[in-house]
Structure formats: structure tokens, C-alpha cells
N, C-alpha and C positions, 0 to 999 in steps of 0.2 A: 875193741877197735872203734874208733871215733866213726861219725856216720860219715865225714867229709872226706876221711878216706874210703870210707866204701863205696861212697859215688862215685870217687877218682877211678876205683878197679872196675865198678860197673859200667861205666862210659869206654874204658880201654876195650871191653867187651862187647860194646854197642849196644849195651843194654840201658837205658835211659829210664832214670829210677821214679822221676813224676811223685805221685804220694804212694810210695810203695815202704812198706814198713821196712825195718833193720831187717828182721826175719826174711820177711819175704825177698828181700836186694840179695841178700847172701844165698837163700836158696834157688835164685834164676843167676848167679854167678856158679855157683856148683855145678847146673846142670849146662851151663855153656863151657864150663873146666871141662867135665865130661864124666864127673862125677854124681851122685845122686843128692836129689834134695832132702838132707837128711839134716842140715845141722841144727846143734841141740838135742838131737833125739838117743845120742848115744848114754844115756843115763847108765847101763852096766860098766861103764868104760871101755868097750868094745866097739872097735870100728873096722873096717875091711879095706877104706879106703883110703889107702895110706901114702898117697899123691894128691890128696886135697891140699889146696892150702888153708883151708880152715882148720884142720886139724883140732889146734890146741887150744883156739879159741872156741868154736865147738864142746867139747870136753868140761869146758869152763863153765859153757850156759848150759851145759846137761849135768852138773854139777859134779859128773864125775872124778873129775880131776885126770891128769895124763895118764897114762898106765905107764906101770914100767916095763 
């Protein structure tokens, strides 16, 4: 996902991105989802949090790929 829409979803969040890395934008939008700041960390393709909306793209940057 492009950065310019992740600022679009962090601002809807009242989270106000400044120089805050890809990484770090997504992981303070997860824990204001109400979800944990986990993304990219799912390397076994294992997740628990399955109302993220990061979900798949997640998956992508821990290289796991989706699970089926």
C-alpha cells in the first residue's frame, strides 16, 4: 500500500503521521483498530488477529504469504 494512502487511514484515526516511518504509521493505526502492533511480524503465516485490516498486506512484508 502506497504511503499516501496510509496517511489518508492515519489522519481518519487522528493519528497524524509527521516523519513517522511506513512501519511505525501502520503499527499505531493497528493499535488504535484495537488490534496489536504486530505488522510484518507474522513470518510463520500465523495470525490471531483476524479483524485487522492489515491482514494480507502484513503477510506480504513477513514474507509469509496468506495462509490458506
Amino acid at each position: 500500500m502506497k504511503m499516501e494512502v496510509i496517511r489518508g487511514i492515519a489522519k481518519s484515526h487522528d493519528i497524524y503521521p509527521g516523519k513517522l516511518s511506513k512501519l511505525e504509521l501502520i503499527k499505531s493505526i493497528q493499535l488504535e483498530e484495537g488490534n496489536f502492533d504486530c505488522y510484518g511480524t507474522a513470518t510463520s503465516g500465523e495470525c490471531d488477529q483476524s479483524d485487522c485490516s492489515w491482514r494480507e498486506d502484513c503477510f506480504a512484508a513477513a514474507g509469509a504469504g496468506v495462509p490458506s
